[in-house]
C-alpha positions in Angstrom: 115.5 -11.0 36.2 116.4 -8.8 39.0 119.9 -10.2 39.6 120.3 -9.8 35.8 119.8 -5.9 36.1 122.1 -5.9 39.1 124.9 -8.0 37.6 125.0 -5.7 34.2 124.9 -2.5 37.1 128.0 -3.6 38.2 129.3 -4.6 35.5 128.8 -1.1 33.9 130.2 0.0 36.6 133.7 -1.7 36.8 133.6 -0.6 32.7 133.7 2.9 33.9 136.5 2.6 36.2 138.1 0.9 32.9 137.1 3.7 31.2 138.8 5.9 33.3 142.1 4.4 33.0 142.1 3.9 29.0 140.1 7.1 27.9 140.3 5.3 24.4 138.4 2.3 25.0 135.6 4.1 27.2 135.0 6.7 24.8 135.0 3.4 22.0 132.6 2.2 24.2 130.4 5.3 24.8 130.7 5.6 20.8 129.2 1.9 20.3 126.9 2.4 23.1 125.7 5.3 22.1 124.4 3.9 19.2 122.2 1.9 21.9 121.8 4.2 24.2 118.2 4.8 23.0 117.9 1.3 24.0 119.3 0.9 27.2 117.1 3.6 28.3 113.5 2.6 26.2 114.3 -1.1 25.9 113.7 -2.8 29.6 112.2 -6.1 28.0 114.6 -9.3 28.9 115.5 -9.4 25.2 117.0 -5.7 25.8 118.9 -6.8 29.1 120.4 -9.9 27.5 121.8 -7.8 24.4 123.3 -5.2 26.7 124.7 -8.0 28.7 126.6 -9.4 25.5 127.6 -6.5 24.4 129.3 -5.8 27.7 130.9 -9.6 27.0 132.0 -8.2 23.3 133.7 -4.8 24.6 135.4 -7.0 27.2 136.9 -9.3 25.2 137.7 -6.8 21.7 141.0 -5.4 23.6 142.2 -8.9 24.5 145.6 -7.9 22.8 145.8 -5.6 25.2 147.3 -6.9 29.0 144.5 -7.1 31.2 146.5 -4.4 33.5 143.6 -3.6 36.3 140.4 -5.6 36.5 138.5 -8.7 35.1 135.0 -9.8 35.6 133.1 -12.6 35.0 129.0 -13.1 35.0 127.5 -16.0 36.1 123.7 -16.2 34.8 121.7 -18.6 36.1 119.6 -20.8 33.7 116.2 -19.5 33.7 113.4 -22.1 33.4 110.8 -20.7 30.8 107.2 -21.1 32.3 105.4 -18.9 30.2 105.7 -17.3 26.7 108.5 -15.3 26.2 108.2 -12.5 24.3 111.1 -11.1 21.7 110.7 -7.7 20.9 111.7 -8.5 17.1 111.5 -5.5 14.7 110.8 -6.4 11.3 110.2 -4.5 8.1 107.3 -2.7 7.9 106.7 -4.1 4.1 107.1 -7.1 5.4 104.6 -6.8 8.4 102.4 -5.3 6.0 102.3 -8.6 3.9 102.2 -10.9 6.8 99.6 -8.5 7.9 97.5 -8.9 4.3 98.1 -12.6 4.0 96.4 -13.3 7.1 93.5 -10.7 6.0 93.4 -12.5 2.4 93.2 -15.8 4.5 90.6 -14.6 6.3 89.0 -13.6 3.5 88.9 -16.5 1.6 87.6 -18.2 4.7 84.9 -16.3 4.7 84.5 -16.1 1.1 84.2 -20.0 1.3 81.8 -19.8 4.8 79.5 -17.6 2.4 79.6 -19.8 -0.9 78.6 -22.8 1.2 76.2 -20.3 3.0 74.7 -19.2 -1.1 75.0 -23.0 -1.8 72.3 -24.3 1.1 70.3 -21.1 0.3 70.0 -22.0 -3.3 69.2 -25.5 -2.0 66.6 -24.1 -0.1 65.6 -22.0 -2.9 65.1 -24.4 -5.0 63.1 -26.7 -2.3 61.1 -23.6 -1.5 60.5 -23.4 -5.2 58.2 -26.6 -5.5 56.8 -25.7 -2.6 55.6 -22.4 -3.7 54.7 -24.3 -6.7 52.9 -27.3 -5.2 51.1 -24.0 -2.5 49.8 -21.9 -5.6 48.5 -25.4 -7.1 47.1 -25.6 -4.2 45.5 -22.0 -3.7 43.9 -22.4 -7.4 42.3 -26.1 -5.7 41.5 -24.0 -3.0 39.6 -21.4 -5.1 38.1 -24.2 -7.8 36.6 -26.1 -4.8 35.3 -22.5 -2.9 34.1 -21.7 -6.5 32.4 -25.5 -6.4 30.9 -25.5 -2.8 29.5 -22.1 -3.4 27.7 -23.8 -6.3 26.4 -27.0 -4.4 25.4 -23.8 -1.5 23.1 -22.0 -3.8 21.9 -25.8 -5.6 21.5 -26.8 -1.9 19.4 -23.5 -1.2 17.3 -23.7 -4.8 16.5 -27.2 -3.4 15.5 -26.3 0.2 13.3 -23.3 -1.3 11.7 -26.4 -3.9 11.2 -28.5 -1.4 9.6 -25.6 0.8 7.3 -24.7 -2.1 6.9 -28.7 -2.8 5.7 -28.8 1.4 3.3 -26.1 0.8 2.1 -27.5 -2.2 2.2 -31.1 -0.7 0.1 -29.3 2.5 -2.4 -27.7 0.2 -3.1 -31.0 -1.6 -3.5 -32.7 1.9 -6.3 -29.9 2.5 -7.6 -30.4 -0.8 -7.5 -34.0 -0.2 -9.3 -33.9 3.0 -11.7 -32.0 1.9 -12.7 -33.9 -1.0 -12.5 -36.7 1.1 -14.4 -35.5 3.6 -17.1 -34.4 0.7 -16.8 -38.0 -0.7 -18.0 -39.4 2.6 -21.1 -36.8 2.8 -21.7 -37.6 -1.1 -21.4 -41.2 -0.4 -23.9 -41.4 3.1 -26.2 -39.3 0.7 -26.1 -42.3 -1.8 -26.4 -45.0 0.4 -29.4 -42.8 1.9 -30.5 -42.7 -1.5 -30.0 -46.1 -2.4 -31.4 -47.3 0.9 -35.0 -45.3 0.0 -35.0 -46.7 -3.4 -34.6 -50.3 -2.4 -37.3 -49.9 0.6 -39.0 -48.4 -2.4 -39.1 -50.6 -4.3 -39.5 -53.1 -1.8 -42.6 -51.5 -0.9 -43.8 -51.9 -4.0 -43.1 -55.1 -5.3 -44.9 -55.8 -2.0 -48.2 -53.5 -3.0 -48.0 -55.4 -6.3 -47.8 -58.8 -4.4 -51.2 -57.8 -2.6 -52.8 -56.6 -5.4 -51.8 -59.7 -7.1 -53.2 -61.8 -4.1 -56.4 -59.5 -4.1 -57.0 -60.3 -7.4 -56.4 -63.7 -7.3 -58.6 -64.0 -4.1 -61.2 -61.8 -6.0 -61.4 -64.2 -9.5 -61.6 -67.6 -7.4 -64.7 -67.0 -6.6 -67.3 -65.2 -9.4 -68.8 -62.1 -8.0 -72.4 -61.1 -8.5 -72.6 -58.8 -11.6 -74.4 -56.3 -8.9 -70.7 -56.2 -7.1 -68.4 -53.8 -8.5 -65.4 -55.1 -9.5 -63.3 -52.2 -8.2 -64.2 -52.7 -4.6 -61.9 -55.3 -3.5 -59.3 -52.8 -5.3 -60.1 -49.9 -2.9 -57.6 -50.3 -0.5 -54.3 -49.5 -3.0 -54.9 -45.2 -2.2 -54.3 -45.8 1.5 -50.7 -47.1 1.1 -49.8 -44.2 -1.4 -49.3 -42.1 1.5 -46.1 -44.3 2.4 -44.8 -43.7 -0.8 -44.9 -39.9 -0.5 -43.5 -39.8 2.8 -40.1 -40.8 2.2 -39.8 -37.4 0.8 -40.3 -35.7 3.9 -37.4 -35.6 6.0 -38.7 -34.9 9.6 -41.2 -37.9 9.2 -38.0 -40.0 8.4 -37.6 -42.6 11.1 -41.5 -43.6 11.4 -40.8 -44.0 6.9 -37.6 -46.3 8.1 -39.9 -48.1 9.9 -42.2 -48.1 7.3 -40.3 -49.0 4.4 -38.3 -51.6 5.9 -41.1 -54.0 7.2 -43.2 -53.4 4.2 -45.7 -55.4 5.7 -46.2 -53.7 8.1 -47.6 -50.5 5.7 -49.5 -52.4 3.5 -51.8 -54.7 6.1 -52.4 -51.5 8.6 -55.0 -50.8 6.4 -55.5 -54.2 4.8 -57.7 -56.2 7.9 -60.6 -53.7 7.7 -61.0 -54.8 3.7 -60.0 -58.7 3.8 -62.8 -59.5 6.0 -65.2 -58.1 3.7 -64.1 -60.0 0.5 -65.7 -63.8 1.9 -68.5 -61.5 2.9 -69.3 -61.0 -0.4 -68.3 -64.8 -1.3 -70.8 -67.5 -1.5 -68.3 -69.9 -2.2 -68.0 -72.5 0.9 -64.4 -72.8 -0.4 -63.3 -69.1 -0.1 -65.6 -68.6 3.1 -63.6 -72.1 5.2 -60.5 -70.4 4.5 -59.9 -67.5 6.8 -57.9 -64.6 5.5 -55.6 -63.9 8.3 -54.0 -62.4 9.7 -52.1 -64.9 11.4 -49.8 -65.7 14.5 -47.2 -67.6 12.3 -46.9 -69.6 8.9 -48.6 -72.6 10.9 -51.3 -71.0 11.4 -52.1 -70.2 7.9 -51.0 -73.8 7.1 -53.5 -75.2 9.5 -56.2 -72.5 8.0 -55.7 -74.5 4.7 -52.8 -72.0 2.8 -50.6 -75.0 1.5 -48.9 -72.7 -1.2 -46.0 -70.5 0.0 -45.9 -67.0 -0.4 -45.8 -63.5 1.7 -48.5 -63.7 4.4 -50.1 -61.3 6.8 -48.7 -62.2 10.0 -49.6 -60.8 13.3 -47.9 -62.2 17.0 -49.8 -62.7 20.1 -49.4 -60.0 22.3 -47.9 -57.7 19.5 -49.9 -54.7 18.3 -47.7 -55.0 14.9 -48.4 -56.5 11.6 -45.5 -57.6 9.4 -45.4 -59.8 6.3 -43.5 -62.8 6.2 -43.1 -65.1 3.6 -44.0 -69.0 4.2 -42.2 -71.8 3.0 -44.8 -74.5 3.1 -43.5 -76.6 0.8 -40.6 -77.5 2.9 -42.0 -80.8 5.0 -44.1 -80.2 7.0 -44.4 -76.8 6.1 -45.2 -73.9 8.3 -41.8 -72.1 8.5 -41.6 -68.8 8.8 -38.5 -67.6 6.6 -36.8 -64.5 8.6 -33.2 -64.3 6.4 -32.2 -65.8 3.0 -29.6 -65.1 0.7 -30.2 -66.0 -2.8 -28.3 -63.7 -5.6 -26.4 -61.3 -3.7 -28.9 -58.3 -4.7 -29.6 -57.1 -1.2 -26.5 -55.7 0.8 -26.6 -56.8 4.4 -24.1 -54.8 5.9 -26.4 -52.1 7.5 -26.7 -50.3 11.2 -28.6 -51.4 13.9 -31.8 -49.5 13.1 -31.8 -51.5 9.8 -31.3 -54.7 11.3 -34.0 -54.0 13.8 -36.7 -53.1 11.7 -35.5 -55.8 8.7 -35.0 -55.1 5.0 -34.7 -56.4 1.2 -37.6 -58.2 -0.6 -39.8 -60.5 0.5 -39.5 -62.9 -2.3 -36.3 -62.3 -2.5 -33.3 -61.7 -0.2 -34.2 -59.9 2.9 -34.1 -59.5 6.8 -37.3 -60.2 8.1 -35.9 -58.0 11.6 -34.8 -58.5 15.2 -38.1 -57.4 16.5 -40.0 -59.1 14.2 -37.9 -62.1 14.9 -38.0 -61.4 18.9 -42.1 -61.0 18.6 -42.3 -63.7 16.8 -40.1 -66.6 18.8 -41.1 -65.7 21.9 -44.9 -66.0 21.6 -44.5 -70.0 22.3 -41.4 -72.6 21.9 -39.8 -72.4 18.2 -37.4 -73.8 16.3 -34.6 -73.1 13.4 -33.9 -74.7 10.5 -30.7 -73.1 8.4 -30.6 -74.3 4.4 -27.5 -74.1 3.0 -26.4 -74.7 -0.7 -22.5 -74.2 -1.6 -22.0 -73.7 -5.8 -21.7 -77.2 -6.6 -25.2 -77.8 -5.7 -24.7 -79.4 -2.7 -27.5 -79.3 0.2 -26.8 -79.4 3.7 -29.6 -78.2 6.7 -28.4 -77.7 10.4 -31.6 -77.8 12.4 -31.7 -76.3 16.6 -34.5 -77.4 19.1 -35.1 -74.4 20.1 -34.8 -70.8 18.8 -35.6 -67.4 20.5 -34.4 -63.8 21.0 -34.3 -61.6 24.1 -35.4 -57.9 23.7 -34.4 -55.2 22.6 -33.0 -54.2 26.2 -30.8 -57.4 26.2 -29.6 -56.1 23.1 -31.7 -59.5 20.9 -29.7 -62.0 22.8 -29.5 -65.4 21.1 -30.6 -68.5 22.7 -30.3 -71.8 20.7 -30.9 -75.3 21.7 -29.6 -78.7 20.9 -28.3 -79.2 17.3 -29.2 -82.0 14.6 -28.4 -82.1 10.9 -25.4 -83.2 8.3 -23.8 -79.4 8.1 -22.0 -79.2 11.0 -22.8 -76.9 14.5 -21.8 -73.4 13.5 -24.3 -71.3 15.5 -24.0 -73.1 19.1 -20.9 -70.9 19.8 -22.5 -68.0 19.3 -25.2 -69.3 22.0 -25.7 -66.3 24.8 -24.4 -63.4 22.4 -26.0 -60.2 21.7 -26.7 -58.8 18.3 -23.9 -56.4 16.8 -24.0 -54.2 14.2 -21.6 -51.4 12.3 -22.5 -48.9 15.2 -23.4 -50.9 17.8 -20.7 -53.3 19.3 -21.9 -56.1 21.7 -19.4 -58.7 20.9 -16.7 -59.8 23.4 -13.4 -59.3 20.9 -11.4 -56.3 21.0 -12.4 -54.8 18.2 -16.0 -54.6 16.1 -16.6 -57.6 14.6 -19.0 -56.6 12.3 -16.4 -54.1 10.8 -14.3 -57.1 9.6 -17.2 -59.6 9.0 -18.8 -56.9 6.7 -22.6 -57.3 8.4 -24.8 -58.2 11.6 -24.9 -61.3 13.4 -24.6 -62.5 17.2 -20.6 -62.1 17.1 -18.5 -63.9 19.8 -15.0 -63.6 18.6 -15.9 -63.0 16.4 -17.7 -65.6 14.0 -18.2 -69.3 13.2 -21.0 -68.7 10.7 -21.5 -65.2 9.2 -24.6 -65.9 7.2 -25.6 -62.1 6.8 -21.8 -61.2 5.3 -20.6 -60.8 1.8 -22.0 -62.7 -0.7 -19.3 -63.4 -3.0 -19.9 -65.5 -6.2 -18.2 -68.7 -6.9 -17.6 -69.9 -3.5 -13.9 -69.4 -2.7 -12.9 -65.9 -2.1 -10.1 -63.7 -1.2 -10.8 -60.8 1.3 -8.4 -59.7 4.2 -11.0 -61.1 6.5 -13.4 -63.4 6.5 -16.3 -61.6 5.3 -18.1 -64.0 3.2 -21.4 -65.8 3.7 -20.1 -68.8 5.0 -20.7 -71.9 7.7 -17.3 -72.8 9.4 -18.4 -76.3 9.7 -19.7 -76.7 6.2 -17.1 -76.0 3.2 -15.1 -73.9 5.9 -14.5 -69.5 6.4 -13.3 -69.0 3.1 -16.2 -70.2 1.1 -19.4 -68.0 0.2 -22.6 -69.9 0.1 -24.8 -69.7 -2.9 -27.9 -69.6 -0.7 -28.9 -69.4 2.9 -32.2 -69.5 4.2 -33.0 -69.2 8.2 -36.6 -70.3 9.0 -38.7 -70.9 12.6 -41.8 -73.5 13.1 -43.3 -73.8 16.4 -42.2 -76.8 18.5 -44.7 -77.7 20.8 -42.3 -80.7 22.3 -39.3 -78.5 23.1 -39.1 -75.8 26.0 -37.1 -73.1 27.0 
């Protein structure tokens, strides 16, 4: 570019000298070039260089007609290699600039215009998507609200409930209390009635027993005739002692010596009775009447060897025992002489009692009753005795189990039970209970876990617990069903879960057997 600008300097140059020689053709060409003078002086791009340079050609070559008198030039240009852009300094219109100039904007334009309508197009897309979704979220919102709307319900049902069932736990506690107590009043009304029940049937006892004696009294007093100068009413005077027993029941602080009293009957009717039997063969001139002693007596053999063949309640009084008690004696059985001390019969008499009961006996003498453990202890062990046990199931079948020996320790050994060697067709039931104190309701001397005589229902020498249970339940019909086996029964004969129709237990001495 450099060597351009110098070759058109010289070339100018020689044009001058030119000039100077044909004043003509240099003032021609300072006419043309003034027309471009502006742009030999403004225009110093390449494309300005290369039009003066041809221009310089052009006014060379115009006056070829004319002889070439002084000087000639000629430019050699080297080739340029174009590296880069070249730039041409190209003047257009302006109105046409302008146009280019608004195309391109209107181009632009529409490229936008068509950037934006895709742009509306996804946003009404969206639109529409956010649409359902708005839809499906205002769905949900009223869900939203019907289920608030519903769990606040279920809340305040949930509440109402907890408050009911508070009331219903108050309620439910105040029926426990009311419960309890009538429960616990029950139990008071219910000891009163067996109380109650208890003095009645000693009661009653007592009386069937007074009218036994009277009856005996009078029967003793007509088999003989008495002297017209005897008063009848004598051998009647001793009835007014025993009404003292009947009006001491009454009195509670005198209740355990009336216990004692109404439960071994005999023993308040003959206190008074020995002092007035003696006197009635006194008065009798029969040899008959005067042969036959009275009593009282050791045991039912006794009054069996005194000549009393018929059986009955008798007086009887044990060696070395300042008691009297009335027994009845079975002489009929052979060879008569037994001493009944338990028997079950109808089921009238209940037998499940405390120890105090058991120990002083119970029931009626001619009927079911408990003749007592220390009546029964007295009695045995004043010489060598024997049992017999009667039993009868509901077909009317008889069976007897009979033991060599029968006593009872005292009191202090709690009435332990000593049996001997068995014999009879009802099977040994009493030999396992050999050795085994006596347990009752409230007192518990048995070797199981538990209280036997709470699930046998009375009072017998428990082991664990019971082979026979002869003072249990006495159920009618024979078979029974109980949760235990509670039932008057002899495992050996008709087995545990069959009550007896009748049971009698009775001692006789036996002189060949010792303890």
């Amino acid at each position: 570019m450099v060597l351009l600008r110098l070759l058109l300097v010289y070339g100018l140059v020689c044009g001058a000298h030119q000039a100077q020689g044909n004043p003509s053709e240099s003032s021609h060409v300072r006419d043309q070039d003034s027309g471009q003078e502006k742009t030999q002086e403004f225009d110093s791009s390449d494309a300005g260089l290369e039009r003066e340079f041809l221009y310089a050609g052009r006014s060379k070559r115009a006056p070829a007609d004319q002889p070439q008198d002084k000087c000639s030039y000629t430019f050699i240009v080297p080739q340029q290699k174009v590296t880069g852009a070249i730039c041409v300094n190209s003047k257009e219109p302006e109105a046409m600039l302008e146009n280019r100039v608004n195309k391109q904007e209107l181009e632009l334009l529409n490229v936008e215009l068509q950037k934006q309508k895709r742009q509306i197009e996804t946003l009404q897309q969206l639109v529409e998507v956010d649409g359902g979704i708005v839809n499906e979220v205002k769905l949900l919102r009223k869900e939203s609200r019907n289920m608030n709307s519903r769990v606040t319900q279920l809340y305040m049902q949930l509440l109402h409930e907890i408050i009911r069932k508070r009331d219903n736990a108050l309620e439910l506690a105040q029926m426990e209390n009311r419960i309890l107590n009538q429960t616990s009043e029950m139990q008071l009304l219910t000891s009163r009635y067996k109380d109650l029940e208890h003095k009645y049937q000693h009661l009653a006892s007592l009386a069937t027993n007074q009218s036994a004696l009277i009856a005996l009294l009078e029967e003793q007093c007509q088999s003989r005739p008495p002297p017209r100068h005897i008063p009848v009413p004598q051998p009647r005077a001793p009835p007014p002692p025993p009404a003292p027993p009947l009006n001491k029941p009454y009195q509670p602080p005198t209740l355990p010596r009336i216990n004692n009293q109404i439960t071994n009957e005999i023993q308040s009717d003959q206190k008074s009775l020995p002092p007035v039997l003696p006197t009635m063969p006194s008065g009798t001139h029969s040899p008959s009447t005067t042969n036959k002693p009275s009593g009282p007596w050791k045991d039912c053999l006794q009054a069996v060897e005194d000549g009393h063949t018929a059986s009955g309640m008798y007086l009887v009084k044990p060696e070395n025992a300042n008691r009297l008690m009335q027994v009845w004696c079975d002489q009929r059985h052979d060879p008569g002489g037994w001493t009944v001390i338990q028997r079950r019969v109808d089921g009238s008499v209940n037998f499940f009692r405390n120890w105090e009961t058991y120990k002083q006996g119970f029931g009626n003498i001619d009927g079911e009753y408990w003749l007592g453990l220390e009546n029964i202890y007295w009695l045995t062990n004043q010489g060598n005795y024997k049992l017999l046990v009667t039993l009868e199931d509901w077909s009317g079948r008889k069976v007897f189990a009979e033991y060599a020996s029968f006593r009872l320790e005292s009191e202090a050994d709690f009435y332990k039970l000593r049996v001997g060697r068995y014999h009879g067709n009802a099977g040994d039931s009493l030999t396992w209970h050999n050795g085994k104190q006596f347990t009752t309701l409230d007192r518990d001397h048995d070797v199981y876990t538990g209280n036997c005589a709470h699930y046998q229902k009375g009072g017998w020498w428990y082991n664990s617990c019971a082979h026979s249970n002869l003072n249990g339940v006495w159920y009618r019909g024979g078979h029974y069903r109980s949760r235990y086996q509670d039932g008057v029964y002899w495992a050996e004969f008709r087995g545990g879960a069959y009550s007896l129709k009748k049971v009698v237990m009775m001692i006789r001495p036996n002189p060949n057997t010792f303890h």
